[in-house]
Backbone as a ProteinNet text record, in pm:
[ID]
protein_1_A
[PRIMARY]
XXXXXXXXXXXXXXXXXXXXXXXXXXXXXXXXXXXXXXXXXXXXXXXXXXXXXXXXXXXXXXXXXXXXXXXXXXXXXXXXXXX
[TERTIARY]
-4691.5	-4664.5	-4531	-4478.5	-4318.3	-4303.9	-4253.9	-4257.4	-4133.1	-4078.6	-3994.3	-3991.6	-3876.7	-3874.9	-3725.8	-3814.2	-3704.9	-3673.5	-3555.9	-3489.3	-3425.3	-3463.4	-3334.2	-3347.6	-3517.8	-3559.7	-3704.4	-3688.6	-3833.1	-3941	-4074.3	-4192.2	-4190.6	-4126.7	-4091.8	-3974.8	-3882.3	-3742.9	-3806	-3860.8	-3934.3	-3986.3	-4101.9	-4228.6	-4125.8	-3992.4	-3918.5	-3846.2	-3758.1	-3746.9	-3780.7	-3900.3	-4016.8	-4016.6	-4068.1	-4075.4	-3966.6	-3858.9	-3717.4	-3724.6	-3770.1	-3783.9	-3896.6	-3976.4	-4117.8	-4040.7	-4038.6	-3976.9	-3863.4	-3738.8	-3659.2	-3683.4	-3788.1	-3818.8	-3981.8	-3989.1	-4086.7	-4041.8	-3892.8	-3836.1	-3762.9	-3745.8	-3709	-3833.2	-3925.8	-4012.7	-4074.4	-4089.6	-4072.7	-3948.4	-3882	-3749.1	-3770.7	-3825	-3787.7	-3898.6	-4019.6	-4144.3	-4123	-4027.7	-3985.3	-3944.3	-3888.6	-3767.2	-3895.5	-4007.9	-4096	-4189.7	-4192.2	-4344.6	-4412.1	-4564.9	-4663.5	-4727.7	-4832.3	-4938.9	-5093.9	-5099.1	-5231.7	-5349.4	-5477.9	-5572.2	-5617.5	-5681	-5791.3	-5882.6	-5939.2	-5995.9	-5946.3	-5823.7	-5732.9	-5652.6	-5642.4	-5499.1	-5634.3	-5773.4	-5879.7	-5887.3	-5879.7	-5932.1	-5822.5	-5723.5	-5594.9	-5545.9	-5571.7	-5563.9	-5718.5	-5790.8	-5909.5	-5912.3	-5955.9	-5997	-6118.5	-6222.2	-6280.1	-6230.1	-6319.4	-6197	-6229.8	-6282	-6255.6	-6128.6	-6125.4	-5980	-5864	-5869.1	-5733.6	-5750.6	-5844.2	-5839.2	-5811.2	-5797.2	-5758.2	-5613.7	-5582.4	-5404.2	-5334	-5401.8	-5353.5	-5305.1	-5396.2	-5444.4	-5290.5	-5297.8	-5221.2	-5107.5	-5046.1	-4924.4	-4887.5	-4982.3	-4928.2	-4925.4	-4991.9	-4959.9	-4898.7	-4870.5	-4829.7	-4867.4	-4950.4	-5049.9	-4935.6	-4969.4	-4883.8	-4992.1	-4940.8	-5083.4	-5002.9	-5134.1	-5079.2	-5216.7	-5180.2	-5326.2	-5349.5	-5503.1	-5619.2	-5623.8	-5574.7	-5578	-5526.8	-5494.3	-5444.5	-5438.8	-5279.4	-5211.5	-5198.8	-5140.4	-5040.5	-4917	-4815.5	-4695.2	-4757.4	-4727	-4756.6	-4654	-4489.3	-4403	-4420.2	-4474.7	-4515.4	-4622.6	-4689	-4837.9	-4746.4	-4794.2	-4745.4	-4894.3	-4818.5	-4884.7	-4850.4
-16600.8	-16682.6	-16752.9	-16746.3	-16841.7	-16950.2	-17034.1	-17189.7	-17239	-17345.4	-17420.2	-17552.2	-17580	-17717	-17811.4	-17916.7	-18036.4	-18137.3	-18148.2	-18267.3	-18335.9	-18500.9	-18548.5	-18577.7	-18528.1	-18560.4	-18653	-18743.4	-18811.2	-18740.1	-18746.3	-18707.4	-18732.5	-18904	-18901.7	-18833.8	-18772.8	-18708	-18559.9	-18506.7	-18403.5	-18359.3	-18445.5	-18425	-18461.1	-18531	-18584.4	-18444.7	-18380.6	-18290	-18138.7	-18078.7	-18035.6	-18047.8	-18171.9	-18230.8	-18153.7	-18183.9	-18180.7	-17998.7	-17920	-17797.4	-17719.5	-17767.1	-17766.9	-17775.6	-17917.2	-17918.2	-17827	-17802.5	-17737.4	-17603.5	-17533.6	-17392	-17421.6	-17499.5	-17492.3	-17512.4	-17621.2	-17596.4	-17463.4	-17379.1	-17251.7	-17154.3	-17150	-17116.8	-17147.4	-17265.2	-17343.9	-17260.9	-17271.4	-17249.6	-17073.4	-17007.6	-16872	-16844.4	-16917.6	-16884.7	-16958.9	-17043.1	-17098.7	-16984.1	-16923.2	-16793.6	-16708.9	-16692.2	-16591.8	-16599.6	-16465.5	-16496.3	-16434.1	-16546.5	-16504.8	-16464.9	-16341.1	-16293.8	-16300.6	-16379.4	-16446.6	-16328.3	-16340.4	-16202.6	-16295	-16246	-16270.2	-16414.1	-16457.5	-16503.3	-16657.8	-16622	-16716.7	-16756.6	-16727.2	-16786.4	-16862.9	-16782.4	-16896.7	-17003.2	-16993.3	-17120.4	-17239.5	-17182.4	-17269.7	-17353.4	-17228.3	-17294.3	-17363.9	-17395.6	-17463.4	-17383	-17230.8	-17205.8	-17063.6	-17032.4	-16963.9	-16810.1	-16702.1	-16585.1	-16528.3	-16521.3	-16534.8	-16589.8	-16707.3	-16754.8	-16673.8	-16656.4	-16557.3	-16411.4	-16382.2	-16263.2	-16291.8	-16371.8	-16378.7	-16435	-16496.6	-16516.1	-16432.1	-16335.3	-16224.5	-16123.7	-16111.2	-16041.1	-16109.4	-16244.5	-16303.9	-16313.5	-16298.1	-16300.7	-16388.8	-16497.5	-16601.1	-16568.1	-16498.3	-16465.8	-16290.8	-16271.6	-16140.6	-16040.5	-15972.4	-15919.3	-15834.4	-15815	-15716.2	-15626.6	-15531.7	-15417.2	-15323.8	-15353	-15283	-15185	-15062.5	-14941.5	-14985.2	-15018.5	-15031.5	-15220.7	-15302.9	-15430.2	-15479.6	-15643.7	-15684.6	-15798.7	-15873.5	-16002.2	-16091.3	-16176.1	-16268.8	-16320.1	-16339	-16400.9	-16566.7	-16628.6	-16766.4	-16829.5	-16793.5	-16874.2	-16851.1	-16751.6	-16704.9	-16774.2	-16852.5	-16912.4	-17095.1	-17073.9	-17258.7	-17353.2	-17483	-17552.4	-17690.6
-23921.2	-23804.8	-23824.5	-23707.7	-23711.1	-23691	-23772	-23823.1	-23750.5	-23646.1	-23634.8	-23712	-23732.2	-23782.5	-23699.8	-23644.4	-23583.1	-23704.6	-23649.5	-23751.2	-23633.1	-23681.3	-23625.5	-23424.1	-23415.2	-23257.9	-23305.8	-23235.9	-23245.3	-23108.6	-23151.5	-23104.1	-22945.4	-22884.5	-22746.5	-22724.6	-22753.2	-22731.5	-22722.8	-22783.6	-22752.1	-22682.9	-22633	-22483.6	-22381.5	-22390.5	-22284.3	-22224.2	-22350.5	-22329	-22249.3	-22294.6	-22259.8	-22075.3	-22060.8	-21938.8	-21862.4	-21884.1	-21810.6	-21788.9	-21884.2	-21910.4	-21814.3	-21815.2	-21700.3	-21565.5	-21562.1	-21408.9	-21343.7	-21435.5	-21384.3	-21368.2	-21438.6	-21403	-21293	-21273.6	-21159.5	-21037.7	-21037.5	-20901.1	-20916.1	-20966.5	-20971.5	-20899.5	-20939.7	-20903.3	-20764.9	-20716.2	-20566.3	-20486.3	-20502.9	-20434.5	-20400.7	-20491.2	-20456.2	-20361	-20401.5	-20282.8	-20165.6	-20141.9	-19964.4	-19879.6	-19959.9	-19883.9	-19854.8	-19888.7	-19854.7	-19741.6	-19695.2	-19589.7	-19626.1	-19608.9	-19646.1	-19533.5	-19616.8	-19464.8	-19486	-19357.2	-19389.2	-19293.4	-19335.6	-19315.2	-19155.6	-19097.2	-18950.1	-19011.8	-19078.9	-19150.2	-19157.1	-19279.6	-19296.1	-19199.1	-19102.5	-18989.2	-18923.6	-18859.3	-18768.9	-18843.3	-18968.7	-19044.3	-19038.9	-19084	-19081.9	-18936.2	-18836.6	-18718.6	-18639.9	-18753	-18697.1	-18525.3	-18522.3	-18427.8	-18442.5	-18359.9	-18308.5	-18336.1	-18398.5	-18413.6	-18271.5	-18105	-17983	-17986.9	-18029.7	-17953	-18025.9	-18134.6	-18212.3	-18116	-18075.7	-18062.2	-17885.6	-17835.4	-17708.4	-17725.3	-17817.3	-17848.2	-17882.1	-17948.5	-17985.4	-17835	-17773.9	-17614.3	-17516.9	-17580	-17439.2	-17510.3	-17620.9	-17647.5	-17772.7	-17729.1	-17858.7	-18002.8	-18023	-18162.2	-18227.6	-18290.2	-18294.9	-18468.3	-18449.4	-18561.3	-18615.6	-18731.3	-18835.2	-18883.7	-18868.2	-18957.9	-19071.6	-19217.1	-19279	-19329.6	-19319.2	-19280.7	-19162.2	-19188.7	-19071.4	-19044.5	-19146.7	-19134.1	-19096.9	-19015	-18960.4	-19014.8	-18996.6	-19080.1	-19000.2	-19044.8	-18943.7	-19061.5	-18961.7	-19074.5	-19057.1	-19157.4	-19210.6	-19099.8	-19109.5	-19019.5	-18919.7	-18827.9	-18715.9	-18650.7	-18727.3	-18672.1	-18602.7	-18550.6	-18425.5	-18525.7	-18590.1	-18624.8	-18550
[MASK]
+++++++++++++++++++++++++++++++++++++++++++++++++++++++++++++++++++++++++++++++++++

């Protein structure tokens, strides 16, 4: 097993460190999943939009919403949904 050894950092300079290391690759991580759309199933969009799957399926009918199919299934884009 491979052994590091610090010199010369105390125990809070360390976890402080660390910290700074975490965060900056998690807003890395944040940042690249903004740019994305997500696609949410029949399921997940009624739920999100606290509605009836009648009513999705009559928004769907009348325009308001606009389905993505991939095969036989049907999506919705996340930015596409009116909150």
């Amino acid at each position: 097993m491979d052994q590091i050894y610090l010199q010369n950092i105390t125990k809070d300079e360390l976890v402080e460190e660390i910290k700074i290391s975490i965060i900056v690759e998690l807003k890395k991580i944040i940042s690249k999943e903004d740019g994305k759309d997500f696609l949410l199933s029949r399921r997940e969009t009624w739920e999100l939009l606290k509605i009836n799957e009648s009513t999705l399926n009559r928004w769907v009918k009348s325009g308001k919403l606009t389905p993505h199919y991939l095969g036989s299934k049907v999506y919705f884009k996340r930015s596409e949904i009116p909150l």
